[in-house]
C-alpha positions in Angstrom: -130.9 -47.0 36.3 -130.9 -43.2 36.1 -128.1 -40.9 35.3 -127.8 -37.3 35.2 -125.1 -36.0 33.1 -123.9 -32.5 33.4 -122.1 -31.3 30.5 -123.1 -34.1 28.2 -123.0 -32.3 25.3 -119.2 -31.5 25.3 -116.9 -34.0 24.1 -116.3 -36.5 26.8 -119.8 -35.7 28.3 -121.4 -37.3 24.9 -119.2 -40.1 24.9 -120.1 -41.1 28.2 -123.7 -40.4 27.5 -123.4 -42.9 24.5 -121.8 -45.6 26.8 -124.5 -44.9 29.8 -127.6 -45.3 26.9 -125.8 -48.6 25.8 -125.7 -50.3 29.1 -129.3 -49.5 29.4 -129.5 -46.2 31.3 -131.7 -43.5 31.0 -130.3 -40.4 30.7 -131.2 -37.4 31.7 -128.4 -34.6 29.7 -127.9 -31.0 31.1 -126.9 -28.6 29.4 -127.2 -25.0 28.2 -128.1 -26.1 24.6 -129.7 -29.0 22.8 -126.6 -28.8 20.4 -125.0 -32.2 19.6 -127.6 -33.9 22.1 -126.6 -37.8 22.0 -129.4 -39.7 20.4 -131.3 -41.1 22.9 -130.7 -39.0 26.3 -133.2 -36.1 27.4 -132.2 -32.7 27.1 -132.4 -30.8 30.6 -131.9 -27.1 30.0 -129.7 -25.7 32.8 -126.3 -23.9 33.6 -124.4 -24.9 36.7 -123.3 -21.7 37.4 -126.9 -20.5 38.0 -128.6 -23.0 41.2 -132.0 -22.0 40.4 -131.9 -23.3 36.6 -131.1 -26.5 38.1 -134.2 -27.6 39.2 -134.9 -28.6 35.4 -133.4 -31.7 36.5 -136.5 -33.8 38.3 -134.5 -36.8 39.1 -134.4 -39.2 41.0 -131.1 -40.5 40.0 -129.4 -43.4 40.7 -125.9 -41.3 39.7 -124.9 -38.1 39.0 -122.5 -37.6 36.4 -120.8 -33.9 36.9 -118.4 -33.0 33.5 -119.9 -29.2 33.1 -117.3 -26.8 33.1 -114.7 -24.2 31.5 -111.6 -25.0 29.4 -109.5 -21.8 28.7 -106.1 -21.0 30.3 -106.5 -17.5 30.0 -105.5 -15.5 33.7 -108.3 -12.6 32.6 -110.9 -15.8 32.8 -109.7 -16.6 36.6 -113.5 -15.4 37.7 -115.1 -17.4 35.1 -113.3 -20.3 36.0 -114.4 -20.0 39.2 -117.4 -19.6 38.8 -118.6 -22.2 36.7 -115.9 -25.0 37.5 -115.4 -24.3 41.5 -118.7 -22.8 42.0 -120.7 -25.2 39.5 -119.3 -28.2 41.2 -120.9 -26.9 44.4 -123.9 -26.1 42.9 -124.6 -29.4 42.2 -123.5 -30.7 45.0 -125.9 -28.7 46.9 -128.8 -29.9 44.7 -128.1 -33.6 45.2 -130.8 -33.7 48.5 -133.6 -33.1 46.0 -132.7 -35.7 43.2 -132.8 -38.5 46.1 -129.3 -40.0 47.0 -127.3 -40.4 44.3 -123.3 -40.9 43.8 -122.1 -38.3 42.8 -119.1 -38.7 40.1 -117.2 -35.9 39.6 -115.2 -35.9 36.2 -112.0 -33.2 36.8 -108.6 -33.8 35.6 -105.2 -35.2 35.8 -103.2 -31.9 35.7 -104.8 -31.6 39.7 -101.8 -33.8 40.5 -99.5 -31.7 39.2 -96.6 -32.5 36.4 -93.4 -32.7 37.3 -89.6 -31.8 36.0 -88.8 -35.3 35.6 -89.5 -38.1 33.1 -88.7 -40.7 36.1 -91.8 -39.0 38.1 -95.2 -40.2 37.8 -98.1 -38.3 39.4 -100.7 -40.4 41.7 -103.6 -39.9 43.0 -102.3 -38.4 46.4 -99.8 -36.6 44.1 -100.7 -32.7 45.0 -99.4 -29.7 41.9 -96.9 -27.0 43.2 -97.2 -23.5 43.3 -95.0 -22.3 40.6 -97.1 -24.6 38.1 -101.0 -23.7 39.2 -102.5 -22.3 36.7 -105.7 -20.8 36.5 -107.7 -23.8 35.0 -106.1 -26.0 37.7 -107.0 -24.1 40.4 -110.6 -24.0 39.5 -110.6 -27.3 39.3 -108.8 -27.9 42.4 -111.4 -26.1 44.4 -114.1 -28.4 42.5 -112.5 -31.5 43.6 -112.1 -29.8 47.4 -115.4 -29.4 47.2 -116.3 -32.9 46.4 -114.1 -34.7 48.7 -115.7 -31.9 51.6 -118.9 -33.3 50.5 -117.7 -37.1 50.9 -116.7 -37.0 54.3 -119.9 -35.4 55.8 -121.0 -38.7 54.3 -122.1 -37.8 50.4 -121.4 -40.7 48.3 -118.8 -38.6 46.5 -115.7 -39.8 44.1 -113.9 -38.3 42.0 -112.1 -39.3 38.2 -109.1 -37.6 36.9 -108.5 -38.0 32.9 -105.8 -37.2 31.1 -105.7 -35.8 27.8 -107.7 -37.7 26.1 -108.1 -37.9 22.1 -110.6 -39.8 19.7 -113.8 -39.0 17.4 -116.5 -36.7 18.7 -114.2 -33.5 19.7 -115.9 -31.2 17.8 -114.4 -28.1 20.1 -110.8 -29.4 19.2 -109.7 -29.9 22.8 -106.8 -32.0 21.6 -107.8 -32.0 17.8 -106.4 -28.3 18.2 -102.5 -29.9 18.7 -103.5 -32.4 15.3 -104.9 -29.4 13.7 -101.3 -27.8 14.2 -99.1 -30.8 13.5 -101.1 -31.5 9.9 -101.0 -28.0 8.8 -97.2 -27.2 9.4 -94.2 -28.6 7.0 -92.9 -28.2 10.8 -93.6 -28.7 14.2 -91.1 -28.1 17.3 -91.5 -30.2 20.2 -90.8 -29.2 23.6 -88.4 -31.9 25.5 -91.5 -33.1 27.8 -94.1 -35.5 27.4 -97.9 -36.0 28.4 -100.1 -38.9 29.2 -102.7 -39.2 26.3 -105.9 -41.4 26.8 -108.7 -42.9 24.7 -112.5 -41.5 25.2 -113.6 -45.0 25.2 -111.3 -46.2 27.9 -112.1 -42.6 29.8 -115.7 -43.1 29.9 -115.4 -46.9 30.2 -113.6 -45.8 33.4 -115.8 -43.5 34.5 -118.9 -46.1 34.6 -116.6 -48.3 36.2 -115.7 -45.5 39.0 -119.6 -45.4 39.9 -120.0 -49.5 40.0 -116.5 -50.1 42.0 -114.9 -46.7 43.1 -114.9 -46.0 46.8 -116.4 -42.9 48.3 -113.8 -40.1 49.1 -110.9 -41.3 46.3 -109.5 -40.4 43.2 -109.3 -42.3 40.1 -106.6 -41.4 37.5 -108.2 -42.1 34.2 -105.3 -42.4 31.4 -103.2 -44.6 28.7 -100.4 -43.9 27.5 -97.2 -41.8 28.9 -94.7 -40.6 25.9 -93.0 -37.6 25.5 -94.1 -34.8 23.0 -91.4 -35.8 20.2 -93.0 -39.4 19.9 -96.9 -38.4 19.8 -96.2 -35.9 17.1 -95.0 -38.0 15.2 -97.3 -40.6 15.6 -100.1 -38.2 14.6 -98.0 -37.6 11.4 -97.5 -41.0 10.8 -101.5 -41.6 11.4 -102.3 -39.0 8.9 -99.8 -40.0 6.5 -98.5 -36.1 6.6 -94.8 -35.2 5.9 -94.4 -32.8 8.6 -90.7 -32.6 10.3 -91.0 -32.7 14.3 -87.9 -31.0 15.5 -87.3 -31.8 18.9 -86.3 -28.7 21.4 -83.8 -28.5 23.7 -84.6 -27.7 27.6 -82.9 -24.7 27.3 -85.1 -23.1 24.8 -88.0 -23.3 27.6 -87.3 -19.5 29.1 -87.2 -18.0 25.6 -90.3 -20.2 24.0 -92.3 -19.0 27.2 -91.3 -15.4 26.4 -92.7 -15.4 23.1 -95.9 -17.2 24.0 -96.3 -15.0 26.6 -95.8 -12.0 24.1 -98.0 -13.3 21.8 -100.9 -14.1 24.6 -100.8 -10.6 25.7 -101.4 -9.3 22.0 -103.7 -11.3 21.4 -101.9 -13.0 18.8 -101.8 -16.1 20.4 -105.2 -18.9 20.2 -106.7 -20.4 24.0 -104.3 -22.7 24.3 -100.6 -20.6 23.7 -100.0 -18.4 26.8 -96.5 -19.0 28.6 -97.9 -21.1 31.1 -98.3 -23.9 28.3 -95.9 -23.6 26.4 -93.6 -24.1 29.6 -95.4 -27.3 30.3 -94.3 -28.5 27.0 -91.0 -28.7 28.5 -92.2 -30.8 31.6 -94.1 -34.1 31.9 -97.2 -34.4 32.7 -96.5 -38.3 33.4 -99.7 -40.6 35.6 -99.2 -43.8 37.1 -103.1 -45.6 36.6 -102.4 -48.2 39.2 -105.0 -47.2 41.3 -107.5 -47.0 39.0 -106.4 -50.6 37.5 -106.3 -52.5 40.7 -109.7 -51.2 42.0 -111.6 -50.8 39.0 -111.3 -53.6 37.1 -110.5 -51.7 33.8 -110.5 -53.7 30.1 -107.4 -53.5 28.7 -106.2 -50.3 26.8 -106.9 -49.4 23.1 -103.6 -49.2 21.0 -103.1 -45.1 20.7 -102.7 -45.4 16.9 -106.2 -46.4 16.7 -107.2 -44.0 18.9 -105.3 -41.5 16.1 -107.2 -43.1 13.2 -110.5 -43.1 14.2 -110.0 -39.5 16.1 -108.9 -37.9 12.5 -111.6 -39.9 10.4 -114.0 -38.2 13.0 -112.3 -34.6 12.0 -111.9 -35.2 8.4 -115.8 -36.0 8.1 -117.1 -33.4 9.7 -115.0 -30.8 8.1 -112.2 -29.3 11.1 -109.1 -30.1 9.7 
């Protein structure tokens, strides 16, 4: 078997790469730089975002593998976003014909079903984001996943996964090590009234293989773990790290003002990637996902406990020096 993994040098993309190589696949990894190549796949110079570089990739494949794409919140990035996430996705999708006929897994993300006000609400797959909450990352990747399931029902062999956030060793970009990064180094840390569904890499790409043995053509596949409001994983990161930081938990009523000042701080720059007002907001909301689907239909092993998931994610940081 033959895989091609877009984006397999990025955090979940090596992860899957690693559990592709240890079934016995070969893989074929593209990407724009050899950096952090898994040991063992075949580095495939190519962007997405540019059609012509992609005919690097000689194929054939037995799957196709899509994770390339663009993490940043930022509104000024909309065209970016676009182009690499919405416009990379078709890309590929377009180059399929040439690599022979494989399926085509496209890895996107939870927050395409939207969060919700409510801690009683769980997002499914048929679950659909409302307007007020779209953000710019979201609507890329909305567009990817239309383009997808477009694909599927002119009769590609299309599916699609939707992870949540997922943690563990190997983020070397601090996707979520950036929210560890801010719990350790603050004697304090508010949290907003909300909560988030946090997931294991292992389980992720375990479920991703899985989606490409057992997933139906045209679906979605909610890829998560655990649901638990901010308040709790903060302080289970402190308790992991054996760090005395307080977590003060924030009323819903600070929301309007905490969004104010995130929003000030994003226009003057004073703010990282991941504080503009549009986040911070969500920290008052759940981003809550039901993974029945996924469970019944893909035959998933059963969950690793989070607070492992915590250690082995900060021995990962702590040895390679980003804490």
């Amino acid at each position: 078997m033959k895989a091609l993994v877009t984006g397999g040098t990025g955090f979940i993309g090596r992860a899957l790469c690693a559990e592709l190589l240890r079934r016995g696949w070969t893989v074929d990894c593209l990407a724009r730089k050899p950096e952090r190549l898994p040991t063992g796949a075949v580095f495939t110079s190519g962007d997405v975002a540019e059609p012509s570089s992609l005919a690097s990739a000689t194929g054939p494949y037995d799957a196709v593998f899509h994770l390339a794409g663009l993490i940043t919140f930022d509104r000024a990035r909309l065209p970016d976003l676009m182009r690499v996430n919405a416009g990379g996705t078709e890309n590929v999708l377009a180059a399929l014909p040439r690599w022979g006929k494989p399926r085509f897994v496209l890895v996107s993300s939870a927050i395409t079903c939207g969060i919700s006000d409510s801690p009683l609400v769980m997002r499914n797959e048929k679950s659909a984001p409302d307007g007020a909450d779209c953000n710019p990352y979201m609507q890329s990747k909305l567009l990817a996943e239309q383009a997808a399931l477009a694909a599927a029902a002119r009769g590609t062999d299309a599916l699609i996964v939707n992870p949540t956030t997922v943690y563990g060793p190997g983020d070397y970009t601090l996707n979520s090590g950036s929210l560890i990064k801010t719990i350790l180094k603050a004697p304090v840390v508010p949290a907003g009234s909300g909560g988030c569904n946090v997931a294991d890499v292992e389980d992720v790409v375990c479920g991703i293989a899985a989606a490409y043995e057992k997933g139906r053509a045209g679906s979605r596949y909610i890829l998560g773990g655990y649901n638990m409001i901010f308040t709790e994983l903060y302080r289970k990161v402190t308790a992991a790290a054996g760090a005395r930081t307080i977590v003060v938990p924030l009323p819903r009523f600070l929301r309007l003002p905490a969004a104010l000042a995130a929003g000030f701080a994003e226009k003057t720059g004073l703010g990282g990637r991941f504080i503009t007002s549009q986040i911070v907001n969500d920290l008052f909301k759940y981003k809550y996902y039901s993974t029945a689907l996924a469970d019944a239909e893909l035959d998933l092993p059963p969950r690793r406990p989070f607070e492992d998931t915590l250690r082995r994610a900060l021995e990962f940081y702590r040895r390679e020096g980003l804490l």
